[in-house]
N, C-alpha and C positions, 0 to 999 in steps of 0.2 A: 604678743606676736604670734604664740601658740592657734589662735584663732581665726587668723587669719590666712594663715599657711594653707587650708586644704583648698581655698577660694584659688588662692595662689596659683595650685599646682592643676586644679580644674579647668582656668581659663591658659594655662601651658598646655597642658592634653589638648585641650577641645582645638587649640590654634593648630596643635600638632598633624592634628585630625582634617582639619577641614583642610590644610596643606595636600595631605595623603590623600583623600576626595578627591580632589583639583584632577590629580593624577588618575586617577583609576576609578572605570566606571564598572555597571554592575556585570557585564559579561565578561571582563576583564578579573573579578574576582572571582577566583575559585579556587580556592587553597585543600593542596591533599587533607583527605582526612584522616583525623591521626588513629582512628580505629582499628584494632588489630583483632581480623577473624581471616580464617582460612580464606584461601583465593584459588582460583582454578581460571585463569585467563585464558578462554579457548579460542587461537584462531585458526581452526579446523573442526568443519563439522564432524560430529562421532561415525555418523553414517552419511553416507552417500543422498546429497539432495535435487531436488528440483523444483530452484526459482521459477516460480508462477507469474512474477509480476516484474519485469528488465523493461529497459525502453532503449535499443541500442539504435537511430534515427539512421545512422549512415552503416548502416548494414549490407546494403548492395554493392559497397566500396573498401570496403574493409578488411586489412588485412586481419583474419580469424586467427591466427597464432599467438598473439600475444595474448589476448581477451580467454583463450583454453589455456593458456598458461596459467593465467590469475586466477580463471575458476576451479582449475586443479588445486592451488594452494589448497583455498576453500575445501575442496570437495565437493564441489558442485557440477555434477554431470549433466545438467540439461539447463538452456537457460532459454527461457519461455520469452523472445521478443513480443511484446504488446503490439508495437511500433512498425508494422509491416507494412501499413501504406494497404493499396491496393494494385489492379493495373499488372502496368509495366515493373512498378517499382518493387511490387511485392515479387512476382518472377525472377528479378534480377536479385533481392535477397536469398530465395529459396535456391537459385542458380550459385549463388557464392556458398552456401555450405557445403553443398553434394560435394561428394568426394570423401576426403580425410576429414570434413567435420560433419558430414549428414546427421550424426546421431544424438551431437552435443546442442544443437539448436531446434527447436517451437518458434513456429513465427502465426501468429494472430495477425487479419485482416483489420481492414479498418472502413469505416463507411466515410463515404462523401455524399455529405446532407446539402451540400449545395446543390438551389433547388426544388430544394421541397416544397410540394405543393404544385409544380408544375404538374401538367395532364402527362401519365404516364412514368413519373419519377419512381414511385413505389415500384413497380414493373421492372425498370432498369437496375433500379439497388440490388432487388433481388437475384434477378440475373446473374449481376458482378459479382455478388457474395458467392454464388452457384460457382463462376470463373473462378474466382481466386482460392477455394476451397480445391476444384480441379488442378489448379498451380500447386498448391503442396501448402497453403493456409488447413490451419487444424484449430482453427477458434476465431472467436470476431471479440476486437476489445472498443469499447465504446469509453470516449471520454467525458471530462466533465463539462466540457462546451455543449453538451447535451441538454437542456437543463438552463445553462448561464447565460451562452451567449446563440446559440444557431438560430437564425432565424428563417421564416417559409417565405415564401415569392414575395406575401404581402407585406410582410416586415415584421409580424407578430412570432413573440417567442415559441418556438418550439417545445413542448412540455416532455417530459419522459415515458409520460403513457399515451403520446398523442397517436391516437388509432390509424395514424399514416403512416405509423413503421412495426402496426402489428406482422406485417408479411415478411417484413426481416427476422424478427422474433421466433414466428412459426419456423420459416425456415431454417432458422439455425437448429431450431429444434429434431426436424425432419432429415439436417444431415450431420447430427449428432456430434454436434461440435459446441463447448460452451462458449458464453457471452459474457467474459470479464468487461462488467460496466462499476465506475465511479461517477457519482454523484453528488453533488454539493462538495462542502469541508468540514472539518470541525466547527461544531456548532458554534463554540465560542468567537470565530469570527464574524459572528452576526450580530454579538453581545457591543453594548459602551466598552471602548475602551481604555479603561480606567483601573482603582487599582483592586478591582474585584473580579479582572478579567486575569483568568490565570494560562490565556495565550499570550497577555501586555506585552515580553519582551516579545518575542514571534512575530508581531503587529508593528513596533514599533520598529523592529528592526524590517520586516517589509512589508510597508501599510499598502501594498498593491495588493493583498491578502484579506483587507477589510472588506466585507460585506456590511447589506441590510436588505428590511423587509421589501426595499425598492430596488436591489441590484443583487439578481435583478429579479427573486421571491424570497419568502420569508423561509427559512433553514426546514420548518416541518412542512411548508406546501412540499420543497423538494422533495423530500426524503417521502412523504406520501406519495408522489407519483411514482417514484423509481420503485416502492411496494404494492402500487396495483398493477404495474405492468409484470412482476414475477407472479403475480395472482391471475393476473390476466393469462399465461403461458405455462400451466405446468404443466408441459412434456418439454419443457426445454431447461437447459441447468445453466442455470446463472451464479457468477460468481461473484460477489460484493466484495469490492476492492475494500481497503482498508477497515477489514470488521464491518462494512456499512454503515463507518461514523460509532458505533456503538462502541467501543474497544472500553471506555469509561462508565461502562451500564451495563453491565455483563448478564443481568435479569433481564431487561427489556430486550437484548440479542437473542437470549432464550428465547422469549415469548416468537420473537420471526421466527426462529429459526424450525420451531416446532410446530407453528400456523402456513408453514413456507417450505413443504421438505424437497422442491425445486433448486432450494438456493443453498451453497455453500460459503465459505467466506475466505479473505487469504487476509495475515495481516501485516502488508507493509506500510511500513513508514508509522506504525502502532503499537511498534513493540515495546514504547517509551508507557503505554498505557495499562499496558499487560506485565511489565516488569513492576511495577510499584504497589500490586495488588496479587501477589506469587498465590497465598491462599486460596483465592477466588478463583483465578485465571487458573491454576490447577484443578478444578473444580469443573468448570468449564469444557479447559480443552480433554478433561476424563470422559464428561459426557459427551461429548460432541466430537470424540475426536476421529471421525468419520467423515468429518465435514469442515475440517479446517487446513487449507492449503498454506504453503512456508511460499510467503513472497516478500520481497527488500523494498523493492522501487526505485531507487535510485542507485547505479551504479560505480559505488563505491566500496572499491574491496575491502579496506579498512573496516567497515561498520559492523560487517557480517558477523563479528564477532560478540558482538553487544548481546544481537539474535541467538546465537548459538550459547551464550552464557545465560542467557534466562531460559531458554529453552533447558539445557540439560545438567545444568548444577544447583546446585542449590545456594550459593555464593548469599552473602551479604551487601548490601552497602557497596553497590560501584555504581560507578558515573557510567549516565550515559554520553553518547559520542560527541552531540548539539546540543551544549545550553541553554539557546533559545528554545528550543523543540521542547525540553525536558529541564528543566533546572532541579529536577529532584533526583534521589537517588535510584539503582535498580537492585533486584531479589530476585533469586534466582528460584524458579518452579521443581525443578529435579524429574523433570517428566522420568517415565520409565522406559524401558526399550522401546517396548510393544507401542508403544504413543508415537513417542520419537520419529517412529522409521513409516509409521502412518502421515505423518508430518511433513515428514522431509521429502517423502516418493508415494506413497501408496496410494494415496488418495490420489495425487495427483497422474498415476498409472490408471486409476480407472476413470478418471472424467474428464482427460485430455489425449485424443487417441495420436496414433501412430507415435507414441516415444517409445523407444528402444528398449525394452524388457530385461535384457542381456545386462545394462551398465547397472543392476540390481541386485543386492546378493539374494532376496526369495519375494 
């Protein structure tokens, strides 16, 4: 009987098992770890910051008290709206802060490519950027329908370096305001999705995310356009949304960043890339930390802290916030002061005008 027992209790487990399966899928597991190393759980920045990269859409309508209350928790004094629209709509954003919040909001313009390629579009763009920078616009943020989806009169894609919106370009240059542009995604949504793809769940939870070489270019034609157009413009400062894709290639970021000294970089919604590589990414943001803006992207107060705990501890082994986004664990960098508060404000003090100098402590 003795030999038969361990068959016995294997097909018990296994039944037990595929029971337990049934129930519980793979985002659904995630069991604390039972690891015991100091913890510093930070939800407050050390120093005083400024979000580079918010999208707050209903801004013109909005009661601002609540949204400076949350960002107080934080400690986040200025919150850089991308999402400014243009127009009317951008005025009437710029129109809601004055007063009791003038100091705590950045609102970035936005362009309407619808268009393009009409006789005299180029001419009008520029115009309106000229306008909405006169309304109290202090940046132009270009999205990734740049690139993916915009297209000109005729129907053909719009490229990122199409020589029909070098005069938006120059101009932003000329009135010294940067160009937060995003282009493409992470690379791996252009990859099979399969189980070598280490966005899978990301993908599968929402395959509206999946690309390829035909939707609608292949990940390096993009990322090569959006780099001869900051080649094409250096008197203007450009700021690469999320690392510029690079956040997982921290030598290759070097290599722009040093062939490229127009561009700076910010990195939201990347910090899941820069948390699991602390040696590196301290290495990094040492050298370049001149040129690295502190942005979220998605506004959720909750996360902030994820940020602020790789940024300024040296922490072990914690979760990041999304699963899917990240299923590994984070480490924390231990920046120094002197990094830190170039991070959080400095940088972004000198290559985003008119924010308030005072809400700083030097």
């Amino acid at each position: 009987m003795r030999k038969y027992l361990f068959p016995l209790l294997a097909i018990t487990s296994f039944a037990g098992y595929a029971q337990t399966a049934d129930k519980m899928d793979f985002e659904k597991y995630n069991p604390p770890s039972t690891l015991v190393v100091p913890e510093h759980k930070t939800t407050k920045a050390k120093f005083p910051f400024i979000d580079v990269h918010n999208h707050q859409f209903n801004m013109p309508d909005m009661d601002l008290g609540n949204l400076v209350r949350d960002m107080d928790r934080l400690n986040m004094k200025v919150m850089v709206n991308l999402s400014g629209q243009s127009g009317e709509t951008l005025k009437r954003s710029v129109a809601n802060v004055k007063g009791n919040y003038a100091s705590r909001f950045i609102i970035f313009a936005n362009v309407d490519f619808k268009g393009i390629g009409q006789e005299g579009w180029e001419v009008k763009a520029i115009r309106q950027l000229e306008e909405d920078v006169r309304q109290g616009a202090n940046g132009l943020k270009i999205y990734k329908s740049l690139g993916f989806s915009i297209n000109d009169n005729t129907g053909r894609r719009v490229t990122v370096d199409d020589p029909r919106l070098d005069g938006i370009w120059k101009k932003a240059g000329e009135l010294k305001i940067p160009v937060l542009i995003h282009t493409a995604d992470p690379k791996p949504f252009w990859s099979p999705t399969d189980d070598k793809n280490e966005r899978w769940l990301e993908l599968a939870i929402n395959p509206n995310r999946k690309r390829g070489d035909g939707n609608p270019a292949p990940w390096d034609t993009l990322i090569a356009e959006q780099h001869r157009m900051f080649k094409k413009h250096p008197t203007t400062t450009f700021i690469a949304a999320h690392f510029g894709w690079y956040p997982n290639d921290l030598n290759k970021l070097s290599q722009l960043l040093d062939a490229m000294p127009n561009v700076v970089v910010e990195f939201g919604a990347v910090i899941a890339e820069l948390g699991r590589q602390p040696k590196s990414a301290k290495q990094f943001f040492t050298r370049y930390q001149d040129r690295i803006l502190f942005g979220k992207d998605s506004w959720v107060p909750d996360e902030y802290q994820t940020y602020f705990r790789v940024l300024e501890t040296e922490d072990e082994y914690f979760p990041y916030h999304k699963k899917y986004h990240a299923f590994w664990a984070m480490y924390g960098m231990g920046l120094p002061d002197n990094i830190l508060k170039k991070i959080y404000y400095k940088n972004a003090l000198r290559i985003i005008p008119n924010i308030d100098k005072t809400l700083f402590p030097d």
